[in-house]
VOFIRO-524881 format. One record per residue (C-alpha): x, y, z; chain; residue number from 1. Coordinates in steps of 0.5 Angstrom, whole numbers. Layout:
BEGIN
<pt east="X" north="Y" up="Z" cadena="A" num="NUM"/>
...
// end
This chain:
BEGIN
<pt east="115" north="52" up="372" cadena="A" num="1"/>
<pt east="110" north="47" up="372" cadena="A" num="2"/>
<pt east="104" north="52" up="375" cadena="A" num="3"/>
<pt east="98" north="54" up="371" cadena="A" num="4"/>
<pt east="97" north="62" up="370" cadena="A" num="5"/>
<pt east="89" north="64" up="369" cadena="A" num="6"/>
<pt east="89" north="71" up="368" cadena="A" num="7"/>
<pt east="81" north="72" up="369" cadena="A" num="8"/>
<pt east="75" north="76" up="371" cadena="A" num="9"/>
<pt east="71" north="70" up="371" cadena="A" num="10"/>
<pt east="74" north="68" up="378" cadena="A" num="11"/>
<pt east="69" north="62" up="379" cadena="A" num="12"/>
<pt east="69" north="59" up="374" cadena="A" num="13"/>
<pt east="77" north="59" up="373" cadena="A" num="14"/>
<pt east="77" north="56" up="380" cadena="A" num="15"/>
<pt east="72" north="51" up="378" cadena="A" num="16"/>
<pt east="77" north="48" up="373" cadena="A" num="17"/>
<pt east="82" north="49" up="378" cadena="A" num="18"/>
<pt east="80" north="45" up="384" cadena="A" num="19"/>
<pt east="77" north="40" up="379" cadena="A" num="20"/>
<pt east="84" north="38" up="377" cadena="A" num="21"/>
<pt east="87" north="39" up="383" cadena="A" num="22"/>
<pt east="87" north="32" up="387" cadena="A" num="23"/>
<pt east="84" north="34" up="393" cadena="A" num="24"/>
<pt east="80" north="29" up="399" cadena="A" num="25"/>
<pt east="80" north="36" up="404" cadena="A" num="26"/>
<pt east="80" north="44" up="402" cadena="A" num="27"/>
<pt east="84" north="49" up="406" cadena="A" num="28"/>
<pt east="83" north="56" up="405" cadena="A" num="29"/>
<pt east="88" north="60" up="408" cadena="A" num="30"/>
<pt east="86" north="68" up="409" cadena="A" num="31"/>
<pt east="89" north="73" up="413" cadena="A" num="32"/>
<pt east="83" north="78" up="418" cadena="A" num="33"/>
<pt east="83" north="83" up="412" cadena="A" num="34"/>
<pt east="82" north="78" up="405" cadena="A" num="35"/>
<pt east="78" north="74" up="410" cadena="A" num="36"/>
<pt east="72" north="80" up="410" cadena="A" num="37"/>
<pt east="74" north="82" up="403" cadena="A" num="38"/>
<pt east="76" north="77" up="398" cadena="A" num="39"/>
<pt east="73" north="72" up="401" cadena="A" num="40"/>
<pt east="65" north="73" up="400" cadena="A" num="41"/>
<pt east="67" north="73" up="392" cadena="A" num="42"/>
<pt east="68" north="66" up="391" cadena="A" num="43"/>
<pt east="64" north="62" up="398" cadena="A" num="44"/>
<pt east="58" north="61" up="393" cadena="A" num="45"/>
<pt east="63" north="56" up="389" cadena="A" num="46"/>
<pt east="61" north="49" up="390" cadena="A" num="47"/>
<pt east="67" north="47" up="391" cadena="A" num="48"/>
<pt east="68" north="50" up="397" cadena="A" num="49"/>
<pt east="62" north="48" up="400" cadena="A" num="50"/>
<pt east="65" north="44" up="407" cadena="A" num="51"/>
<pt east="72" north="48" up="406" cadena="A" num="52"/>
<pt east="76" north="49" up="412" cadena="A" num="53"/>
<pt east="78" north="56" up="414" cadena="A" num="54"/>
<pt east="85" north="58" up="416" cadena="A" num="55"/>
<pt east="87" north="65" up="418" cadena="A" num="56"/>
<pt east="92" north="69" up="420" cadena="A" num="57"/>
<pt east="94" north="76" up="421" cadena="A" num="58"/>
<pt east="96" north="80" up="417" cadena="A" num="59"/>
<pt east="102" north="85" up="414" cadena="A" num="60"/>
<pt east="109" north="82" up="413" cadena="A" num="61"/>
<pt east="111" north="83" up="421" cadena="A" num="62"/>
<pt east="107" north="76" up="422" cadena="A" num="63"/>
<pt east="110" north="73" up="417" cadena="A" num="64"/>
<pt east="114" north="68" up="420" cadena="A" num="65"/>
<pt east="114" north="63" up="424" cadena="A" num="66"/>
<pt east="108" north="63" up="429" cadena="A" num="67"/>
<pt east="105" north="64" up="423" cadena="A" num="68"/>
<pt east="107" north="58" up="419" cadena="A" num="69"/>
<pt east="106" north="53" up="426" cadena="A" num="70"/>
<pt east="99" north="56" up="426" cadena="A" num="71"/>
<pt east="97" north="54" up="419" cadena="A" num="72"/>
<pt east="101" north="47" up="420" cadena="A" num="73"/>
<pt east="97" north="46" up="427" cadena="A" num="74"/>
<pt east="91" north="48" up="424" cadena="A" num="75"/>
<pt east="92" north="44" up="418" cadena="A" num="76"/>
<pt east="93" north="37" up="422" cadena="A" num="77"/>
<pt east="87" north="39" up="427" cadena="A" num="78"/>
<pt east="82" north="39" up="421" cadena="A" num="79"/>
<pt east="85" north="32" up="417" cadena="A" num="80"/>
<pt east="89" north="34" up="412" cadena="A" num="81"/>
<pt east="93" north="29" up="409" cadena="A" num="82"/>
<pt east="98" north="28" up="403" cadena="A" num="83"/>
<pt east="92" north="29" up="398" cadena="A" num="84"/>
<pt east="89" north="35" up="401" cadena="A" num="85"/>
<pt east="90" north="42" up="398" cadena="A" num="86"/>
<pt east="91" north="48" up="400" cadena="A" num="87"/>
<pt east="89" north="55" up="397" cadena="A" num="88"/>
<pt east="92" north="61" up="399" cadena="A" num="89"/>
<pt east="88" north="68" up="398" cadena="A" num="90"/>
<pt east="90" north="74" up="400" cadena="A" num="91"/>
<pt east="97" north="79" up="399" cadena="A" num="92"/>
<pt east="104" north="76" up="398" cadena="A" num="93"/>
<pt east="106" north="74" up="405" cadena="A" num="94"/>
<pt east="99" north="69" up="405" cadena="A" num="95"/>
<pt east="102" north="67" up="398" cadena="A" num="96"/>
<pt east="108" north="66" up="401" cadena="A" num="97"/>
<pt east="107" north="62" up="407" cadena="A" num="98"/>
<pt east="101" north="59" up="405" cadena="A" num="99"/>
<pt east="105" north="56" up="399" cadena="A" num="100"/>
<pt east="111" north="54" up="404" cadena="A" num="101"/>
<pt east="106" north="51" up="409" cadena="A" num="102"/>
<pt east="103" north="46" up="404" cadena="A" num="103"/>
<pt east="110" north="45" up="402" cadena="A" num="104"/>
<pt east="113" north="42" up="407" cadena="A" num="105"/>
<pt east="106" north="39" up="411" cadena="A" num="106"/>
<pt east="107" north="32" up="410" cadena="A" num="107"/>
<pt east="113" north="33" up="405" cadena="A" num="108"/>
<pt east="108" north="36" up="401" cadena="A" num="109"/>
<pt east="100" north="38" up="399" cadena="A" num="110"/>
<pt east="97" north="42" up="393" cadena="A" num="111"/>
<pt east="96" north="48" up="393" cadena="A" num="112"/>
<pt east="92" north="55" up="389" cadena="A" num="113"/>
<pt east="95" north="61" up="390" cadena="A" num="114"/>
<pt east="89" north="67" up="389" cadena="A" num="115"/>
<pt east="93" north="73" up="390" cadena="A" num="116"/>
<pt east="88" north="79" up="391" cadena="A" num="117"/>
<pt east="94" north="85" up="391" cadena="A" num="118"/>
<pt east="98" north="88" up="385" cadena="A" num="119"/>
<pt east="105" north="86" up="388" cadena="A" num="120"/>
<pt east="102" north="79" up="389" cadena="A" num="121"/>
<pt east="99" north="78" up="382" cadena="A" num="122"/>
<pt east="105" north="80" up="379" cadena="A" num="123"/>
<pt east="110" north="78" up="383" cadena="A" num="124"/>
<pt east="110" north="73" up="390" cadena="A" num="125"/>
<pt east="105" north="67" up="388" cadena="A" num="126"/>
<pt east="107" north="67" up="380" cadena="A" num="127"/>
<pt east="115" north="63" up="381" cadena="A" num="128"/>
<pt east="115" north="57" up="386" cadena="A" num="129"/>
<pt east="118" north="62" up="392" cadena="A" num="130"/>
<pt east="115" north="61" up="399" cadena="A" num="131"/>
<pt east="118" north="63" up="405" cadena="A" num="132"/>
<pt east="117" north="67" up="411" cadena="A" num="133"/>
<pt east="122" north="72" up="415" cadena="A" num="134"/>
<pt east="127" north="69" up="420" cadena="A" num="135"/>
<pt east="131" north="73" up="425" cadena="A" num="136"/>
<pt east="130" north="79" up="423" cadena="A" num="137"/>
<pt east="132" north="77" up="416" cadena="A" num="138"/>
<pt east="127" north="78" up="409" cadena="A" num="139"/>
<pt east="124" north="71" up="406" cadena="A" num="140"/>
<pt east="130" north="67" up="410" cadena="A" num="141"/>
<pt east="127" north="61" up="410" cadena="A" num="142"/>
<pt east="124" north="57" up="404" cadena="A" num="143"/>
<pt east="123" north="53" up="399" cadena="A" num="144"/>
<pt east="122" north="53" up="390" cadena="A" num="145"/>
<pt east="115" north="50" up="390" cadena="A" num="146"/>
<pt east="109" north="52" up="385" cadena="A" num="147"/>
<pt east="102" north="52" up="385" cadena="A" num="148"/>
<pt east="98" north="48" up="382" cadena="A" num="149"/>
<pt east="95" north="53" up="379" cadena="A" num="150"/>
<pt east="96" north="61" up="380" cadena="A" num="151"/>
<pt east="88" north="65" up="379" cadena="A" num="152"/>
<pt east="89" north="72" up="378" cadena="A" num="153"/>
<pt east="83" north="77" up="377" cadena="A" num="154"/>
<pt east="83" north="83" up="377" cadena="A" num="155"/>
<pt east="78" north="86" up="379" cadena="A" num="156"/>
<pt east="81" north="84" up="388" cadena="A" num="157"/>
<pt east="86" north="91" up="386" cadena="A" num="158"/>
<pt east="78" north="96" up="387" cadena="A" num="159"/>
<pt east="80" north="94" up="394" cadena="A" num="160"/>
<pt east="86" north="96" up="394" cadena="A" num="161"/>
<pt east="89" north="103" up="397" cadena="A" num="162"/>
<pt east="94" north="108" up="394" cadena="A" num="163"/>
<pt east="100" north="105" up="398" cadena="A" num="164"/>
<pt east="98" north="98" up="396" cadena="A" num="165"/>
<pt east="97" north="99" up="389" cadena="A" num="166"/>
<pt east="104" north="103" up="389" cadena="A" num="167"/>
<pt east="107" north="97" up="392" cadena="A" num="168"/>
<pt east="105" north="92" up="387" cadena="A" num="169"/>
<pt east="107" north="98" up="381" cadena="A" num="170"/>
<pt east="114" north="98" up="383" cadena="A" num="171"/>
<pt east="116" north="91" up="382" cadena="A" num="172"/>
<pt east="111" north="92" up="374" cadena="A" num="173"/>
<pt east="117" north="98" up="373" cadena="A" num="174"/>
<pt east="123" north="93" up="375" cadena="A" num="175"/>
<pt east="119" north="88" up="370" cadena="A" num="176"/>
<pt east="120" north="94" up="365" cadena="A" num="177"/>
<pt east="127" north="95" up="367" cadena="A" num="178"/>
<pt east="130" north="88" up="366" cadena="A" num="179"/>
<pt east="125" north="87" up="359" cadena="A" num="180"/>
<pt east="125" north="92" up="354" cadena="A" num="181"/>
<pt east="124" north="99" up="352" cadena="A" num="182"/>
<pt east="117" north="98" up="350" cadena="A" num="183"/>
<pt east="115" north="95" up="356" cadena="A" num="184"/>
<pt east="119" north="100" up="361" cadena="A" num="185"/>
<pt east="115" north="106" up="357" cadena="A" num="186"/>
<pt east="108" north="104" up="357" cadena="A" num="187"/>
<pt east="110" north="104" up="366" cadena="A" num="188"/>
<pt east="113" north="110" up="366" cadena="A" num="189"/>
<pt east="108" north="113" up="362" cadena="A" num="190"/>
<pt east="103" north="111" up="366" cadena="A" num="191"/>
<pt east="99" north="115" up="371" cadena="A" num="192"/>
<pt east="99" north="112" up="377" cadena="A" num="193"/>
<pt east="96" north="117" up="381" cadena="A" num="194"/>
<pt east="90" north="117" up="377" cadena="A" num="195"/>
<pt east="90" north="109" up="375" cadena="A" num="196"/>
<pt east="86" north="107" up="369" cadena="A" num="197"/>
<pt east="85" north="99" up="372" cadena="A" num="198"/>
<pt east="83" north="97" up="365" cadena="A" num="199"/>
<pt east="89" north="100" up="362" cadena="A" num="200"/>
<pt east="93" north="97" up="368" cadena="A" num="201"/>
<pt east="91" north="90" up="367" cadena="A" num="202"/>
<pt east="93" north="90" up="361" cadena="A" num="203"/>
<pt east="100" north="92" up="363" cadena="A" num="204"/>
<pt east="100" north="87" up="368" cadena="A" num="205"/>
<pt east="99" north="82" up="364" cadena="A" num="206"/>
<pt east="105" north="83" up="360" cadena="A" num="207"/>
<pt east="109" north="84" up="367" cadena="A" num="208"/>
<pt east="106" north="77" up="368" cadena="A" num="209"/>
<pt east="110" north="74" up="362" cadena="A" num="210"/>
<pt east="116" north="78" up="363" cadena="A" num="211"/>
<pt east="117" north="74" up="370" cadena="A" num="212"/>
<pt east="113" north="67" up="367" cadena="A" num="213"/>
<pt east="119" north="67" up="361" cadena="A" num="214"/>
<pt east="125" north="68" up="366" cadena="A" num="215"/>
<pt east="123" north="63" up="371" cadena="A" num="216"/>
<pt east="122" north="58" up="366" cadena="A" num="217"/>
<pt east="129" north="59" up="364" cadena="A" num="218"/>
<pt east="132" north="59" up="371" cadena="A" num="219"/>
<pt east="127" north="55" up="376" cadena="A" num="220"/>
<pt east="132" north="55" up="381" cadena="A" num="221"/>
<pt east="135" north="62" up="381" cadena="A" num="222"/>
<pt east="142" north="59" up="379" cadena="A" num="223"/>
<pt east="143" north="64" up="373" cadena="A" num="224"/>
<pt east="138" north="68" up="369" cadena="A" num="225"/>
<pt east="133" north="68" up="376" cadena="A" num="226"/>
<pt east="138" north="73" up="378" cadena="A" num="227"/>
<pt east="135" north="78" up="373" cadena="A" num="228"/>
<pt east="129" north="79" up="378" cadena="A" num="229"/>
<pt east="133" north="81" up="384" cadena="A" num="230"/>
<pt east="135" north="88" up="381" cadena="A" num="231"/>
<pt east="133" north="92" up="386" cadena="A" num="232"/>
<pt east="133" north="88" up="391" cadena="A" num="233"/>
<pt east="139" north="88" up="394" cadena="A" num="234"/>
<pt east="138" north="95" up="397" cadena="A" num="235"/>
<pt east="131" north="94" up="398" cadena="A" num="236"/>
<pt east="131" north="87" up="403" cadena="A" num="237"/>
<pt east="135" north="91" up="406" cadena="A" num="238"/>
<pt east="131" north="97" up="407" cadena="A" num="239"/>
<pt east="126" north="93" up="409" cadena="A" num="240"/>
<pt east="129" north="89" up="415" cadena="A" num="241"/>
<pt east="132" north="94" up="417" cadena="A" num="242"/>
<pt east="125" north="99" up="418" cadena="A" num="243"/>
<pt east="124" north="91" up="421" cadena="A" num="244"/>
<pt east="129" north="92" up="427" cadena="A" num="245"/>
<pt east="127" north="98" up="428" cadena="A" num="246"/>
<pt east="120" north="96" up="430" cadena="A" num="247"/>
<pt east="123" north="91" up="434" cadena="A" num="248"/>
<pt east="128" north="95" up="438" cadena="A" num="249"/>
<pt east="121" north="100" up="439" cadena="A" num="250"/>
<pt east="124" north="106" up="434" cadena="A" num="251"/>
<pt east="121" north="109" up="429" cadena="A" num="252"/>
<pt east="122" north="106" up="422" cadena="A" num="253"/>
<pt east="125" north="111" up="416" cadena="A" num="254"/>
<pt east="120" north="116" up="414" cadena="A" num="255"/>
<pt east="116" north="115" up="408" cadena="A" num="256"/>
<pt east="117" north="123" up="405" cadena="A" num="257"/>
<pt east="112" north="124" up="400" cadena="A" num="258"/>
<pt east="113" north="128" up="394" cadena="A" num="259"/>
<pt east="105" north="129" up="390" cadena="A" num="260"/>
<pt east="100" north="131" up="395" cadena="A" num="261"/>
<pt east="96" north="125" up="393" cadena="A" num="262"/>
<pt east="102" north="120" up="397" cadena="A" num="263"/>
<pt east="101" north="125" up="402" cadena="A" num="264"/>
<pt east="94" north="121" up="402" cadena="A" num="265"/>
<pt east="91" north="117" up="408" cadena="A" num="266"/>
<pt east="94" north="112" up="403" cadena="A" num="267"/>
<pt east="100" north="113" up="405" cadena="A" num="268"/>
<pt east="105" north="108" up="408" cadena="A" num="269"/>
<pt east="103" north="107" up="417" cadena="A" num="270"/>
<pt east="110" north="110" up="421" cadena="A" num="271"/>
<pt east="108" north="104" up="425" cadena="A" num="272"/>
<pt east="108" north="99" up="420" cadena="A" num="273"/>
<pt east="114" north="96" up="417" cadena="A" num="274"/>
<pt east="116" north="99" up="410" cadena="A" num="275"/>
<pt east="112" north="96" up="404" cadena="A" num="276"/>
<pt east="115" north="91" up="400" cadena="A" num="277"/>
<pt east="114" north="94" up="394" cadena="A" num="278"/>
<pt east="117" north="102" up="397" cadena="A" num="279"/>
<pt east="123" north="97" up="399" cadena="A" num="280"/>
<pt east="124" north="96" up="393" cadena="A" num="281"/>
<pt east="123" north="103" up="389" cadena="A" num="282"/>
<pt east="128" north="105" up="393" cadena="A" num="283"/>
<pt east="133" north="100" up="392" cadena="A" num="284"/>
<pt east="132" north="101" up="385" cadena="A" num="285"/>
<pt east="134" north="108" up="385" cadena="A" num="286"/>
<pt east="140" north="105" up="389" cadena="A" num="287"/>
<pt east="142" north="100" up="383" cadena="A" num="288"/>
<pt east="141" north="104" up="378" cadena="A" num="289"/>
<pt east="146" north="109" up="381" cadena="A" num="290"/>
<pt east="151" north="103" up="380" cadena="A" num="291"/>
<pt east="148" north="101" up="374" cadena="A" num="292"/>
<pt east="150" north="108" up="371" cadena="A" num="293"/>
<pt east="157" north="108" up="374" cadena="A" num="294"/>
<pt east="159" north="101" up="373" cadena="A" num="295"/>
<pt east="157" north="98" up="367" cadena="A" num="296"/>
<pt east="154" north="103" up="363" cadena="A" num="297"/>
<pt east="147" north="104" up="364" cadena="A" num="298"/>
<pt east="145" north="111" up="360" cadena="A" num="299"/>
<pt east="143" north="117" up="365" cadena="A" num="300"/>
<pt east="138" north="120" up="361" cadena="A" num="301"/>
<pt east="135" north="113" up="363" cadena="A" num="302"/>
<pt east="137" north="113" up="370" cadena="A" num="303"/>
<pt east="135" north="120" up="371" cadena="A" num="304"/>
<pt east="127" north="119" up="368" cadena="A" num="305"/>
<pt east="126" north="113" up="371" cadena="A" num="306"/>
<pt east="129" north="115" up="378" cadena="A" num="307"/>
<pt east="124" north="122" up="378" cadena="A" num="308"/>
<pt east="118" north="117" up="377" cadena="A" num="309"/>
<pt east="120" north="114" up="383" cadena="A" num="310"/>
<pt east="122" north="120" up="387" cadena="A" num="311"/>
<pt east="115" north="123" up="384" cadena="A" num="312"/>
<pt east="110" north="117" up="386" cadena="A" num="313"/>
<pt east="114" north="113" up="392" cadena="A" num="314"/>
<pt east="118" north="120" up="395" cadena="A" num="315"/>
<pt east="125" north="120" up="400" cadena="A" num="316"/>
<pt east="126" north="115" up="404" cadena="A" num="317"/>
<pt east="129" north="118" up="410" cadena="A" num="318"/>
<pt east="134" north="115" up="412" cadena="A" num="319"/>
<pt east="142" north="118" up="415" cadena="A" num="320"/>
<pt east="150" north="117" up="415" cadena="A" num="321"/>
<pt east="148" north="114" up="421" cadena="A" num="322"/>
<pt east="145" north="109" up="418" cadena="A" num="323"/>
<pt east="149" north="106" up="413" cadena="A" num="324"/>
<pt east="153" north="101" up="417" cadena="A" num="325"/>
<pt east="147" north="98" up="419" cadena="A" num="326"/>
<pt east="145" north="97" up="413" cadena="A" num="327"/>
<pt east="151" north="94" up="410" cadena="A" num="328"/>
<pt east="151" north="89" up="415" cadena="A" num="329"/>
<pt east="144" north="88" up="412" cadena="A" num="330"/>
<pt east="146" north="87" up="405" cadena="A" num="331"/>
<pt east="151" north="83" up="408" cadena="A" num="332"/>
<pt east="147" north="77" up="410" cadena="A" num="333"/>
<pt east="143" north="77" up="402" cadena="A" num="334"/>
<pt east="142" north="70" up="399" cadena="A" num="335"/>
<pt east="146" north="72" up="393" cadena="A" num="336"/>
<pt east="153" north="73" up="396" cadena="A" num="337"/>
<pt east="159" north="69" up="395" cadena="A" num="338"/>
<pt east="165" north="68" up="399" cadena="A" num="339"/>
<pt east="162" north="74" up="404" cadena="A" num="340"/>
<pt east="162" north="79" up="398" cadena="A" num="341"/>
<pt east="156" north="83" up="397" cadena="A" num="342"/>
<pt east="153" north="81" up="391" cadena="A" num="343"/>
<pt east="148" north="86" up="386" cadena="A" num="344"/>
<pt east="144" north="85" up="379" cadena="A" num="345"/>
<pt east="145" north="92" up="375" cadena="A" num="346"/>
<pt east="143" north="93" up="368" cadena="A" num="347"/>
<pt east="149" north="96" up="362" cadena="A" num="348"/>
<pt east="141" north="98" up="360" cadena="A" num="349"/>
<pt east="134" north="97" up="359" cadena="A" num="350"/>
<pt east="135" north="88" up="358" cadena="A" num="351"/>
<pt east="141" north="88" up="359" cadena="A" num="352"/>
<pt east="142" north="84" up="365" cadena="A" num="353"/>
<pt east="149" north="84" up="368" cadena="A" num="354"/>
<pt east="148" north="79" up="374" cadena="A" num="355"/>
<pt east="154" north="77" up="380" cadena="A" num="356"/>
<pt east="156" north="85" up="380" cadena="A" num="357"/>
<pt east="160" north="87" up="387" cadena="A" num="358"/>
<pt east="161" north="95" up="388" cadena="A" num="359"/>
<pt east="166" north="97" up="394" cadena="A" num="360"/>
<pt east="163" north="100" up="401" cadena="A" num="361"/>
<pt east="164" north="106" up="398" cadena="A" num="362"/>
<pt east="161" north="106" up="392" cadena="A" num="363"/>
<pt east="155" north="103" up="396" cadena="A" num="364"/>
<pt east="156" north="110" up="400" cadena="A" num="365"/>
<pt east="155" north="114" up="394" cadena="A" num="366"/>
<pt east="148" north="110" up="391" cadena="A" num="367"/>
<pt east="146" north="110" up="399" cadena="A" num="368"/>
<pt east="147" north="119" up="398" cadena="A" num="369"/>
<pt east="144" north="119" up="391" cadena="A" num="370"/>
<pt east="137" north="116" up="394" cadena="A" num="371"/>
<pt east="138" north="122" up="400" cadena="A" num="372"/>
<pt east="139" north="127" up="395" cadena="A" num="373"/>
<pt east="132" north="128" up="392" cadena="A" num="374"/>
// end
């Protein structure tokens, strides 16, 4: 992994130093309608930026895709980019995401910053060299491995965030936990997310960071160890697209049924809009730690703690025995299968990866009632 992480509440000046060693002719900012009013104004005081075009698009995952990306490129060809322009993403995960996959592939490839400005982003979409937008109903179906130049993470962009967002973010630190350490997935379970101390989650995070940086480094192309953090993932992409189609067929996505008043909030997840990423995976974590339990070993005490944090903080997911098929079809297209098999991560414990696991379509079943139980 070539990029350079600085985790910093000094965001000028880490940005400063960034843009400096970052070749440039040209600077594009690409924002989305929200970041662009919110995040935006924290950093357009930098000389640096002074004369930067702006690019925005709109946001949440459902224009992640590619009207999107041809607008970037379209917009980045009007405004003069050349080969040593750069690029800087500001935003959440799917400005992350399909800016970097704008920069790498316009003119075979400019540079680019990524300033994640929400908790998933940070410790999870700009942090790797993945980019990529959905494509035919699909989750990130289109993309490639390419790192930022550099990755600024300031912590103060999470004082803007909403309980949904903080919780999407959160789920990814408690896979992070998962896949690491006892330690690690402690200091997560522990923590009260309903009531965030912002101080002590930036440190958490900071850790959370390292736990992704160590494996990608080891595997930067996902041809083995990578595969650690797709725990989850299988189910969760799934559940993902599957509240896509929903919305495309003009259904309502699954529910969202909260378990605390606190996610009965105003912050809780739009019926309108797809289900949070972060949500998707919560669930298909309860899922592949139902697997994890019953096919290579991993402890039930554990299961059974981690998946009542979840349940507590991230509720049911409503979803029926109607649904199943679908969503098995859905897996059935993941990037990790081979030879037409549905291909998982699962855990023989907390740090022990055990990855190109398959499970049969009634073990899949099984793991899909566990989540309903409740």
């Amino acid at each position: 992994m070539n990029q350079r992480v600085i985790i910093s509440q000094k965001i000028n000046t880490a940005l400063a130093i960034a843009i400096s060693e970052c070749e440039h002719d040209k600077i594009f900012v690409l924002t989305d309608t929200i970041t662009h009013g919110k995040c935006w104004p924290k950093i357009e005081s930098l000389f640096s930026l002074k004369g930067a075009q702006h690019i925005i698009i709109e946001p949440t995952d459902s224009h992640k895709d590619i009207n999107s990306l041809t607008h970037v490129w379209q917009a980045l060809q009007r405004g003069g980019a050349t080969r040593h322009s750069c690029l800087l993403n500001l935003g959440g995960g799917m400005v992350t995401d399909l800016g970097g996959l704008a920069a790498s592939t316009f003119k075979r490839g400019i540079n680019f910053i990524n300033i994640p400005t929400t908790l998933l982003a940070m410790v999870d979409a700009s942090v790797g060299g993945k980019t990529g937008i959905n494509f035919g109903g699909l989750k990130n179906e289109i993309g490639v491995f390419s790192d930022a130049e550099y990755v600024i993470i300031d912590t103060d962009f999470l004082k803007t965030l909403d309980t949904t967002n903080l919780r999407s973010g959160y789920a990814e630190m408690l896979k992070h936990g998962l896949i690491s350490n006892k330690k690690h997935w402690a200091e997560l379970i522990n923590f009260h997310l309903t009531t965030p101390d912002l101080d002590h989650l930036q440190r958490i995070l900071a850790d959370s960071i390292k736990v992704k940086e160590r494996i990608v480094t080891q595997d930067p192309q996902e041809k083995g160890p990578r595969q650690a953090l797709n725990f989850g993932h299988t189910f969760g992409h799934a559940f993902e697209s599957f509240s896509f189609r929903c919305i495309k067929k003009g259904v309502e996505p699954p529910a969202h049924t909260a378990k605390n008043d606190k996610a009965k909030s105003e912050d809780a997840p739009s019926r309108t809009q797809p289900l949070p990423h972060g949500y998707a995976v919560a669930f298909g974590l309860v899922c592949e730690l139902y697997l994890s339990a019953v096919k290579t070993g991993f402890p039930t005490d554990t299961m059974q703690q981690t998946v009542r944090f979840i349940r507590h903080h991230y509720g049911q997911l409503d979803i029926t025995c109607d649904d199943y098929p679908e969503l098995m079809e859905l897996m059935a297209h993941d990037k990790k299968n081979k030879d037409g098999v549905i291909n998982f991560t699962l855990l023989g414990g907390i740090g022990d990866i055990r990855i190109n696991q398959t499970a049969s379509d009634d073990e899949i079943k099984e793991a899909l009632d566990f989540l309903r139980e409740g």
